[in-house]
N, CA, C and O of each residue as an XYZ file, in Angstrom:
404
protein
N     109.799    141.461     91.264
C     108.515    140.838     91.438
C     108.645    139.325     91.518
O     107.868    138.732     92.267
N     109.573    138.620     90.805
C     110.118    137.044     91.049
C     108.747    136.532     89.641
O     108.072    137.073     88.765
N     108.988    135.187     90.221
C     108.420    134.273     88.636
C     107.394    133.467     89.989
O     107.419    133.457     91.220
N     106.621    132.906     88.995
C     105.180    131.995     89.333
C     105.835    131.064     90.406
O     106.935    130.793     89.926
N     105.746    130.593     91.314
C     105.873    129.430     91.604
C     106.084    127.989     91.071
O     105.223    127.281     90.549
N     107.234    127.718     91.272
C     107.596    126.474     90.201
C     108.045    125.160     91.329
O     108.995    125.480     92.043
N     107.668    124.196     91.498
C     108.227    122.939     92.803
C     109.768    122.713     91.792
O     110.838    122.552     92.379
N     109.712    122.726     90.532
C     111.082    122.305     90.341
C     112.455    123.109     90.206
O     113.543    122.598     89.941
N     112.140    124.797     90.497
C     112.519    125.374     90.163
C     113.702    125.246     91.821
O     113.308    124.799     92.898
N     114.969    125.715     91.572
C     115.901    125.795     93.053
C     116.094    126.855     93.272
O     117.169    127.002     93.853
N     115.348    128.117     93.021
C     115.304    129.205     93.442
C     115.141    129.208     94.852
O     114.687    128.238     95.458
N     115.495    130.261     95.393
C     115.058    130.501     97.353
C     113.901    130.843     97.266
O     113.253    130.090     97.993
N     113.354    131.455     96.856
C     111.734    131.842     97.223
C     110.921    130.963     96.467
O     109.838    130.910     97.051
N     110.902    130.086     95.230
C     110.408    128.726     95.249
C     110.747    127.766     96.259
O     109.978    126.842     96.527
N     112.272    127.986     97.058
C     112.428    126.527     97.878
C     111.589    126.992     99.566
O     111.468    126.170    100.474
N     111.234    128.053     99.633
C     110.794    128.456    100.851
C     109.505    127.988    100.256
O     109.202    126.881    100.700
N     108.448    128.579     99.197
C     107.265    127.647     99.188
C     107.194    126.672     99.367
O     106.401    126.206    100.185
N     108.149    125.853     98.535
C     108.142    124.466     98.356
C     108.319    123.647    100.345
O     107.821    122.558    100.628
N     108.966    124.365    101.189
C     109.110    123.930    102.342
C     107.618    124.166    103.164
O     107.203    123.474    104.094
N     106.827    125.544    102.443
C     105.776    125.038    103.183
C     104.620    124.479    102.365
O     103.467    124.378    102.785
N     104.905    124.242    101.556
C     104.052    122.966    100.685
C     103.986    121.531    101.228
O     103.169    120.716    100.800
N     104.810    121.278    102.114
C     105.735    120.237    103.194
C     106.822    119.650    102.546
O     107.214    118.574    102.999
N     107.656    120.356    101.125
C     108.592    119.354    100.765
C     109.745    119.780    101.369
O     109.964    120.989    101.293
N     110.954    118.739    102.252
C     111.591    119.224    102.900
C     113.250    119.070    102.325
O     114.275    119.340    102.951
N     113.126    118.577    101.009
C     114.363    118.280    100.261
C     114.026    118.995     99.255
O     113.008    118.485     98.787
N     114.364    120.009     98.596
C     113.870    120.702     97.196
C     115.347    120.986     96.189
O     116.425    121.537     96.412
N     114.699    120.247     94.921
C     116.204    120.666     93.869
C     115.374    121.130     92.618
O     114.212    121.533     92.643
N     116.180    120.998     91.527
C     115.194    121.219     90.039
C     115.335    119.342     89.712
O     115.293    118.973     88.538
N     115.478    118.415     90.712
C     115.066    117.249     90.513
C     114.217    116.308     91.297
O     114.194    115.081     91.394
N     113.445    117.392     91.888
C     111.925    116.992     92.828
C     112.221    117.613     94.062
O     112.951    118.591     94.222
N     111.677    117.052     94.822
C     111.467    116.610     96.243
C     111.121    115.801     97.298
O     110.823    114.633     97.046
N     111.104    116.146     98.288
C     110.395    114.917     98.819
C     109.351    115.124    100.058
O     109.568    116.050    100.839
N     108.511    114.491    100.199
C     107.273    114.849    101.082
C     108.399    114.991    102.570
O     109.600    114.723    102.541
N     107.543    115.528    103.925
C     107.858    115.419    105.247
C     107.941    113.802    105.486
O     107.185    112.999    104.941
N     109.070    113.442    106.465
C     109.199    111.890    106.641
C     107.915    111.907    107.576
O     107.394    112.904    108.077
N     107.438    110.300    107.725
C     106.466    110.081    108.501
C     106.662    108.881    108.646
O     107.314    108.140    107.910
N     105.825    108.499    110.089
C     105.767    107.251    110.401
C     104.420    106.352    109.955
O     103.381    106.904    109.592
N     104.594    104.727    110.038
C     103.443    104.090    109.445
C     104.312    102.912    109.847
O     105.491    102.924    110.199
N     103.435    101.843    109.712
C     103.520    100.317    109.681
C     103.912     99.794    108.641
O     103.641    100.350    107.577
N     104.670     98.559    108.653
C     104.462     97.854    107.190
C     103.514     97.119    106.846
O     102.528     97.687    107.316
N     103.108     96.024    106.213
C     102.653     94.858    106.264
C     102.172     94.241    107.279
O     101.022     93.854    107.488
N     103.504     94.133    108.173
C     103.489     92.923    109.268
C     103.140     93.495    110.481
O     103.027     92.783    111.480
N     102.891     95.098    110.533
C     102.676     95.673    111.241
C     104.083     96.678    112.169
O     103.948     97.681    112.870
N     105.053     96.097    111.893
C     106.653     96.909    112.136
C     106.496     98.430    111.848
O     106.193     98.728    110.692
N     106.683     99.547    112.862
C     106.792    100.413    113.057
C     108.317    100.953    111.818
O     109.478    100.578    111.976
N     107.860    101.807    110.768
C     108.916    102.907    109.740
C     108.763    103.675    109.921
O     108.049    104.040    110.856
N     109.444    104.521    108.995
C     109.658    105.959    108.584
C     109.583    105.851    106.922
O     110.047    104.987    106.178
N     108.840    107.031    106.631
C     108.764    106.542    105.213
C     108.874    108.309    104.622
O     108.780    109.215    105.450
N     109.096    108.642    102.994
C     109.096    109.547    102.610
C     108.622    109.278    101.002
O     108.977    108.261    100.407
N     107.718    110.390    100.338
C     107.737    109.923     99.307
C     107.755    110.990     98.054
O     107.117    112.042     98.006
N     108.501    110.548     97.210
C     108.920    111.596     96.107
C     107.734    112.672     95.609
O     106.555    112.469     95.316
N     108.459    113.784     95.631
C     107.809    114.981     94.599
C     108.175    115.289     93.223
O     109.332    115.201     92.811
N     107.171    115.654     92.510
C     108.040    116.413     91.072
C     108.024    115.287     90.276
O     107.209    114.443     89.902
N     109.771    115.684     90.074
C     110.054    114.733     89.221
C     110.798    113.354     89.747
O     111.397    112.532     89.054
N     110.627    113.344     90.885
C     111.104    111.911     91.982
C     109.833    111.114     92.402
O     109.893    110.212     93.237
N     108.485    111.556     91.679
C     107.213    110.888     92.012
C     107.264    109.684     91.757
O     107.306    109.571     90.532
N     107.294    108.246     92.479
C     107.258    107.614     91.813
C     108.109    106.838     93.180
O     107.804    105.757     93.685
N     109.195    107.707     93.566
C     109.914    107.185     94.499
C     109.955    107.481     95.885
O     109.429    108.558     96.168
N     110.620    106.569     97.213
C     110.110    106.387     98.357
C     111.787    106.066     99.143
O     112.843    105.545     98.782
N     111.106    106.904    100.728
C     112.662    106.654    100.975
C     112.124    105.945    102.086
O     110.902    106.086    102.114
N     112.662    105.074    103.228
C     112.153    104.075    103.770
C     113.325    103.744    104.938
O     114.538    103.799    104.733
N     112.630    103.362    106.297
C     113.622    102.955    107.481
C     112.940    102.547    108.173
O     111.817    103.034    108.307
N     113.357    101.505    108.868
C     112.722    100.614    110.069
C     112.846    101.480    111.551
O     113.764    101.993    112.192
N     111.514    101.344    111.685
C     111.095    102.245    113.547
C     110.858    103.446    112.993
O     110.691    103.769    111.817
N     110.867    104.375    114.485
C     110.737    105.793    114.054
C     112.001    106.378    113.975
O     113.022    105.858    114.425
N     111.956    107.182    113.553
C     113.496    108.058    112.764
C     113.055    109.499    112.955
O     113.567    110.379    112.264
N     111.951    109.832    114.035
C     112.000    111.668    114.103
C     113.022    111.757    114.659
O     112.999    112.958    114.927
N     114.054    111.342    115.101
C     114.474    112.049    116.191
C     116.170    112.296    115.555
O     117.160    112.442    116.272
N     116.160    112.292    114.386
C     117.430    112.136    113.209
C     116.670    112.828    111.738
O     115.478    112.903    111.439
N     117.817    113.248    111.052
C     117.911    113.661    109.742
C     117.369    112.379    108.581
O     117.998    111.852    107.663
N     116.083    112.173    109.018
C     116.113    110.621    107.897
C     116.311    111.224    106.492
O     115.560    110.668    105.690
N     116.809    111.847    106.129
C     116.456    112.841    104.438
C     117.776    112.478    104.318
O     118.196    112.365    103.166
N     118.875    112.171    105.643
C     120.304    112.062    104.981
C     120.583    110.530    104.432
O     119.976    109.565    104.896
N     121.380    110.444    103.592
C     121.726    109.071    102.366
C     121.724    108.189    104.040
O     120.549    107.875    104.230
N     122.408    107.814    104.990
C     122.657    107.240    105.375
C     121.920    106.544    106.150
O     122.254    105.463    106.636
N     120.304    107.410    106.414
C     119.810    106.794    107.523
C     118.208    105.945    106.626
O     117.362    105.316    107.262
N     118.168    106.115    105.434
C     117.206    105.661    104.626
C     117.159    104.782    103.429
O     117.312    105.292    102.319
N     117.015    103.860    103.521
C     117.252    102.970    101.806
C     115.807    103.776    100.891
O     114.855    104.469    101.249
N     116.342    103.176     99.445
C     115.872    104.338     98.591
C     115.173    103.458     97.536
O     115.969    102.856     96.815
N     114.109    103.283     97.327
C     113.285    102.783     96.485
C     112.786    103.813     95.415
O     112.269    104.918     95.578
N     113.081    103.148     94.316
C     112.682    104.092     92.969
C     112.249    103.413     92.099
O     112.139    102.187     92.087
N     111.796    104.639     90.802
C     110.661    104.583     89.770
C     111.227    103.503     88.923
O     110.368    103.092     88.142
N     112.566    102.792     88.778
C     112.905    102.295     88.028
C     113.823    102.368     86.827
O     114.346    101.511     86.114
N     113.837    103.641     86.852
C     114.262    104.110     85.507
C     115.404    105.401     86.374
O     115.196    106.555     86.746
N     116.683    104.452     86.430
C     118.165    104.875     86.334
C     118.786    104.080     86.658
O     118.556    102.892     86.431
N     119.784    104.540     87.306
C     121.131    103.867     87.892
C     120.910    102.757     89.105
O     120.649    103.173     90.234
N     121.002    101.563     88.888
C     120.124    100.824     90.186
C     119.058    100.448     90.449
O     118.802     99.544     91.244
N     118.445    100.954     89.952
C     116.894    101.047     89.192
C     116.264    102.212     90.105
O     115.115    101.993     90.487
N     116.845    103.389     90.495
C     117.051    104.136     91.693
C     117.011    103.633     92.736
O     116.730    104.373     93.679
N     117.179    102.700     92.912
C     117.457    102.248     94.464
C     118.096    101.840     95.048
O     119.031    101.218     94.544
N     117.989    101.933     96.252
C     119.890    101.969     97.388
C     119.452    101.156     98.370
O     118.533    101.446     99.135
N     120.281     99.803     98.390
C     120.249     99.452    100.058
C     121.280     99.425    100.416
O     122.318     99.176     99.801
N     120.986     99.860    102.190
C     122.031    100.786    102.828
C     121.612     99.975    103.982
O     121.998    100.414    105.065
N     120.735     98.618    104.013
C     120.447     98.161    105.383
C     119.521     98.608    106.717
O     119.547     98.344    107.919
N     118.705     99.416    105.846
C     118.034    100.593    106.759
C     116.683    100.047    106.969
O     115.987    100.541    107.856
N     116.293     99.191    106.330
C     114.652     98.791    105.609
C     115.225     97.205    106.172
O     116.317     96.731    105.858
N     114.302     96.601    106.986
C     114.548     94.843    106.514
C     113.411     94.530    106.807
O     113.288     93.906    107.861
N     111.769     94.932    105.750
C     110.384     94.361    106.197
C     110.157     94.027    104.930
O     110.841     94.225    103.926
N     109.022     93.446    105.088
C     108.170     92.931    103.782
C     108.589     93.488    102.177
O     108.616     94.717    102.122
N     108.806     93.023    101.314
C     109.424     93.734     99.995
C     110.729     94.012    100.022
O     111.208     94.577     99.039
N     111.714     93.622    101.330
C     112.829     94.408    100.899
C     114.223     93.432     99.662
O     115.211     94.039     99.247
């Protein structure tokens, strides 16, 4: 019969909900929304993503649009976080160069 639905849980039939919930990264340490595009500030065309769960708080981020690539992979997104770890969770990787970076 399986267990309740859990977003943090890494089960397969929680991570298949969780994919159509729209989270497209699922662990037992969040997720993360579908990437999308938006403006910054200055008006500069990103890609942006933003934490689920227990990654709420945090945002993954790239200059232009990025559908047309894996932006979920480390390499194509700098990583803005809640503050509270290693880095203060956040990664620059050169991916982001707008307003705040």
């Amino acid at each position: 019969m399986g267990h309740r639905f859990d977003r943090t849980c890494s089960c397969k039939g929680c991570g298949r909900k969780a994919k159509a919930a729209g989270l497209t990264h699922f662990s037992e340490r969040g997720g993360w929304s579908v990437p999308m595009g938006g403006g910054d500030a200055d008006g500069n065309e990103i890609t942006v993503s933003f934490g689920e769960g227990r990654r709420e708080g945090e945002t993954l981020i790239g200059d232009g649009d990025r559908s047309e690539m894996n932006f979920l992979d480390s390499d194509n997104h700098d990583h803005y976080g809640s503050g509270h770890g290693p880095n203060d969770n956040g990664t620059d990787r050169g991916q982001y160069s707008g307003p705040g970076h």
